[in-house]
C-alpha positions, -999 to 999 in steps of 0.1 A, spaced: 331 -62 -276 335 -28 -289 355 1 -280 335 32 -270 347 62 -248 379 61 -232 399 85 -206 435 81 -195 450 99 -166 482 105 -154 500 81 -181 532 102 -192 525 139 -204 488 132 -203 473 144 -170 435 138 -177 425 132 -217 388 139 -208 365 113 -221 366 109 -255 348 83 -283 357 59 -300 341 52 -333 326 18 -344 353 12 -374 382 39 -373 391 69 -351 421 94 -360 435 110 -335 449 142 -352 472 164 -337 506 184 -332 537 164 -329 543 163 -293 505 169 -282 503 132 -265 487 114 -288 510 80 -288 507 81 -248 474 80 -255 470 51 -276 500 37 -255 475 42 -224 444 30 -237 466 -6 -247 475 -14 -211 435 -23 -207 442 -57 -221 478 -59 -242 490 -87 -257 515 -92 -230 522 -74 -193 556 -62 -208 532 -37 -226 518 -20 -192 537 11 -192 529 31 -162 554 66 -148 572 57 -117 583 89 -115 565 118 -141 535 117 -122 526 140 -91 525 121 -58 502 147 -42 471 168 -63 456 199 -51 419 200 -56 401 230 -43 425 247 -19 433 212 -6 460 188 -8 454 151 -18 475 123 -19 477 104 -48 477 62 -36 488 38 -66 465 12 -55 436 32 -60 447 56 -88 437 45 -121 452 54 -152 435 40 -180 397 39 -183 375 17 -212 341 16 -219 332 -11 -238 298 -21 -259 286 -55 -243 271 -74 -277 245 -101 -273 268 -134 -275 281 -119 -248 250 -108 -230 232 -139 -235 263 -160 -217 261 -135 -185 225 -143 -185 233 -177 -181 249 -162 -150 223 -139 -136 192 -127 -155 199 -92 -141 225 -89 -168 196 -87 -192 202 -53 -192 240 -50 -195 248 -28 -224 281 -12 -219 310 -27 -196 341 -5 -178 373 -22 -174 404 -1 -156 436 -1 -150 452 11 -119 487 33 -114 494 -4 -94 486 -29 -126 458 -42 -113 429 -46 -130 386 -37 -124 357 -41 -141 320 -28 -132 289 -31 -153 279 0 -161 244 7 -140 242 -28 -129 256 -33 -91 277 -60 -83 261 -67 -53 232 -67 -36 219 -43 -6 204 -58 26 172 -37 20 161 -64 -6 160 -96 15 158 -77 50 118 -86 54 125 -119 41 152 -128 65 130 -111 94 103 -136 83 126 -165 84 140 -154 120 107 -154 132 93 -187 122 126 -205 133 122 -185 168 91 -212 174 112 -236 174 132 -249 206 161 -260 190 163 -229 168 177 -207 199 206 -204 184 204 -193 153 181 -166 162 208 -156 184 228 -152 154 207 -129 135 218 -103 158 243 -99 141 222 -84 108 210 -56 136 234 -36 127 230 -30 86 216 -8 74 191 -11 42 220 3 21 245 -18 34 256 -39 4 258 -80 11 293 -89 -2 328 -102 12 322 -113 48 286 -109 50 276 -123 23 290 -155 35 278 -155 66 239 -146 54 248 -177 28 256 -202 64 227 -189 83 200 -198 57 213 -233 50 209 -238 89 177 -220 84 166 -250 60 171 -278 86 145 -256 111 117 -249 86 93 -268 62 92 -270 29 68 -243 21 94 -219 32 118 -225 10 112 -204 -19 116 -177 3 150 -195 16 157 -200 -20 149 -161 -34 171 -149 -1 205 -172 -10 197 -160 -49 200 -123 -38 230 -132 -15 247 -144 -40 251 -122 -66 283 -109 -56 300 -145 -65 277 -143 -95 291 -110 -106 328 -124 -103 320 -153 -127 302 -125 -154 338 -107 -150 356 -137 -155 334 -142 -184 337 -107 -198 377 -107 -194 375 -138 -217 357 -120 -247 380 -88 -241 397 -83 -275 432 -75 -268 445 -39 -277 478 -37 -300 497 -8 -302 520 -9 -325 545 19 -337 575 15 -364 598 10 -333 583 -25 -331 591 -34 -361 609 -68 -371 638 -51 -393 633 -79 -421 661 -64 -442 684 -84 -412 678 -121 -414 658 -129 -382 674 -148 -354 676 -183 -350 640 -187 -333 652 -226 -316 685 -226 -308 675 -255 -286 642 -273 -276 621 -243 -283 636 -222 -258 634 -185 -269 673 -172 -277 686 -145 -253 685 -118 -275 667 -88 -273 631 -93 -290 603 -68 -296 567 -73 -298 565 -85 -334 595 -111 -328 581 -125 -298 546 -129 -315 566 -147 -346 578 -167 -322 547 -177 -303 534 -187 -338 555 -206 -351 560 -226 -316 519 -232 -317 525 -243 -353 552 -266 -352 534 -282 -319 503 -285 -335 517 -302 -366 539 -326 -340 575 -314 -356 600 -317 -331 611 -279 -319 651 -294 -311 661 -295 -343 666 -265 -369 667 -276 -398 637 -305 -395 616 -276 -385 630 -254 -413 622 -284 -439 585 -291 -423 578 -252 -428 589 -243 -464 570 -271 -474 535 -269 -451 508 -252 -472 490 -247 -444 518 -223 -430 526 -193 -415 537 -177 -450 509 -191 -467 484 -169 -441 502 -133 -437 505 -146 -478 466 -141 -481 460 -119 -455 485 -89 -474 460 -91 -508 433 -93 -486 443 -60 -474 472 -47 -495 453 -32 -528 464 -48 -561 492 -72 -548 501 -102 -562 530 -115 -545 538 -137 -518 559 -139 -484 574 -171 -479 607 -179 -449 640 -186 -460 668 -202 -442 701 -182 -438 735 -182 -424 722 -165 -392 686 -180 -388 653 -178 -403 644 -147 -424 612 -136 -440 615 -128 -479 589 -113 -506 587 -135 -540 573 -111 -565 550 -125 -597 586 -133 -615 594 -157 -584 622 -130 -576 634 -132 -543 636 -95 -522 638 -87 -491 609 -72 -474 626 -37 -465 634 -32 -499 601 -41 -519 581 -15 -496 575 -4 -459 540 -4 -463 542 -40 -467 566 -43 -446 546 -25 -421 513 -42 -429 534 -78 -427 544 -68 -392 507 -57 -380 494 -90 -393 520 -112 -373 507 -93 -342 470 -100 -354 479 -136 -358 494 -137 -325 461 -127 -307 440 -149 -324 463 -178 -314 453 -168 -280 416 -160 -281 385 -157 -310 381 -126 -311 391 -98 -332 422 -75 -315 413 -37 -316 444 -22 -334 463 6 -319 487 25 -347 511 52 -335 518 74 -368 513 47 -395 524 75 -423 555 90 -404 583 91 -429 564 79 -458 563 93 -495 528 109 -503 518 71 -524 532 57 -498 509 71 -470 477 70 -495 487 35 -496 487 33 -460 452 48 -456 435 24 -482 451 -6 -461 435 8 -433 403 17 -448 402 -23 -458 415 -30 -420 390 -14 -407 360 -36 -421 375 -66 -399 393 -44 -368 384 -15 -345 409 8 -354 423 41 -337 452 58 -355 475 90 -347 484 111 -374 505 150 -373 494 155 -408 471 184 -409 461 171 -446 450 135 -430 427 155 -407 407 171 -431 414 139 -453 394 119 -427 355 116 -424 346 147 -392 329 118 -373 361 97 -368 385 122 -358 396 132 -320 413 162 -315 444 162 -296 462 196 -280 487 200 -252 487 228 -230 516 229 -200 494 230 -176 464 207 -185 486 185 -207 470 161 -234 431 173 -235 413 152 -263 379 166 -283 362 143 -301 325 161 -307 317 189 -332 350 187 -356 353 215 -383 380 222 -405 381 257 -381 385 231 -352 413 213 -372 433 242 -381 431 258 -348 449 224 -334 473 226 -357 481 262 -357 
């Protein structure tokens, strides 16, 4: 599933983005500092993050009343939503919701929110999630009819009464939906069998509310998971990383951040997959450095996969305080991470949270990354840009920049616009980019 258009509302300084596109391969959102652009990115990750941890929602920046035309409107958490995602449906996934229902057939584009509450929806875009009563009203009228002629059948005609008062609108879910389901099983027992198709075609149209739920459960399965990751996350491999089992896998108590717990949640899948016992350090230690098939071995390829020209590998090291991650140049020199160079230090730490979603499900993440040049040297950030240039062949991609230079850098059709106003807040424009557009956002 692709990302497409996205809108996020009341998340932080950003009272309504506007929709705004989201390009097949990479999107830079270019902008001020200040202008909103990680609470963007930060609000378009609580659609499906790698852990709830990750939903950030305001408890107390945003407005618990709105005035819309002259008139004052409560704002209700349960039915506010802050984050909204269209998504391109692709045809593995089409073809298993037609397994479903053949209405899907014409699913092309799926909308999952979040609400201000955490709770989750999803809606097919132009496809109902239910049917009306108009469609099987004649059919059931029919049915009522024939079972009228029979004695016995008193009381189920009685029944139908209770379908007096829908109107054709009226959609057939929740309660009703049940209760049409009962009533034409009792139906059955009343009538022959040359009435069934039309017993059959009315339970088919009852049912597509329950039908629709097992196509969402379907669809939340093949949603990619959104990473957003900013240097804050980092793991900070110039300090040896903590002793990951102190004891029978249990995670230390020690402050972790997204990349550490990941690690964590990847080694712990390894270790049980390759049956080595998670209570004892230095077993697990010996098991890893000498695995080919490890951890090291994998973010190992995947940095000259996606890091140009390098030739080195990562491998773990055991130290006085734990486990540590090191960088063994072509010499078979040992150096920490930190100082052989942030952008592989940055791109190691992307990777471990790309592992990590793949542990959990198929399917490519779509990557999330809040100012991947901030603070860089001007190699450094074209270095940055031609690993995410190769990134960007295997992952969705949206990026934030403040660099003025990226923006006109970067191809007009994958850039959104960011600008902040005071009283509009974080307003995104992603159509008809110039280089007048550009300067005029940064100026």
């Amino acid at each position: 599933m692709r990302l497409m258009k996205v809108k996020i509302t009341t998340h932080h300084q950003v009272k309504n983005s506007g929709w705004f596109s989201v390009f097949p391969e990479k999107t830079l959102l270019a902008g001020k500092a200040g202008t909103g652009k990680a609470a963007i990115l930060k609000g378009i990750e609580v659609i499906n993050p790698l852990g709830r941890d990750r939903i950030e929602f305001p408890s107390e920046e945003y407005p618990q009343y709105l005035r819309v035309g002259g008139f004052q409107r409560r704002i209700i958490p349960e039915k506010k939503t802050c984050s909204f995602a269209v998504f391109v449906c692709d045809d593995a996934l089409r073809n298993k919701l037609i397994d479903i229902d053949p209405v899907f057939a014409e699913t092309d584009r799926i909308e999952v929110g979040r609400r201000m509450d955490a709770r989750r929806w999803m809606t097919f875009v132009e496809i109902a999630g239910s049917a009306r009563w108009q469609e099987i009203a004649e059919d059931m009228r029919f049915l009522k009819d024939k079972v009228a002629k029979r004695k016995e059948g008193a009381e189920t005609v009685r029944e139908f009464e209770r379908f007096a008062t829908l109107k054709k609108t009226d959609r057939i879910k929740g309660d009703v939906a049940v209760f049409i389901d009962n009533w034409l099983k009792r139906v059955t027992s009343y009538l022959s069998e040359q009435h069934q198709e039309i017993i059959d075609r009315c339970l088919f149209v009852a049912g597509r509310e329950e039908r629709a739920k097992q196509a969402r459960k379907v669809v939340y399965e093949h949603l990619p998971f959104l990473i957003c990751f900013a240097g804050k996350d980092a793991i900070m491999p110039a300090i040896p990383f903590e002793k990951l089992f102190p004891g029978a896998g249990k995670i230390p108590e020690i402050e972790r951040g997204i990349v550490q717990r990941s690690l964590f949640e990847i080694l712990t899948a390894w270790a049980e997959r390759k049956s080595i016992p998670l209570d004892n350090f230095d077993t697990f230690c010996q098991e890893l450095f000498t695995c080919r098939d490890s951890l090291a071995s994998r973010l190992s390829n995947q940095i000259r996969q996606y890091y140009p020209g390098e030739t080195g590998r990562i491998a773990f090291r055991k130290s006085e305080s734990g486990l540590e991650l090191v960088y063994i140049d072509t010499t078979e020199d040992e150096i920490r991470i930190a100082g052989r160079n942030q952008v592989i230090w940055w791109l190691l730490d992307l990777l471990i949270l790309i592992n990590c979603a793949a542990l959990r499900k198929d399917i490519p993440p779509i990557l999330l990354l809040v100012e991947p040049e901030d603070g860089l040297t001007t190699d450094a950030r074209d270095m940055v840009h031609a690993v995410i240039a190769r990134l960007a062949a295997d992952y969705q991609i949206l990026y934030s920049s403040s660099s003025e230079e990226t923006a006109h850098q970067e191809n007009y059709h994958n850039i959104a616009l960011v600008n902040y106003d005071e009283m509009a807040g974080s307003q995104v424009v992603s159509w008809n980019i110039s280089d007048e557009k550009i300067k005029k956002a940064f100026s």
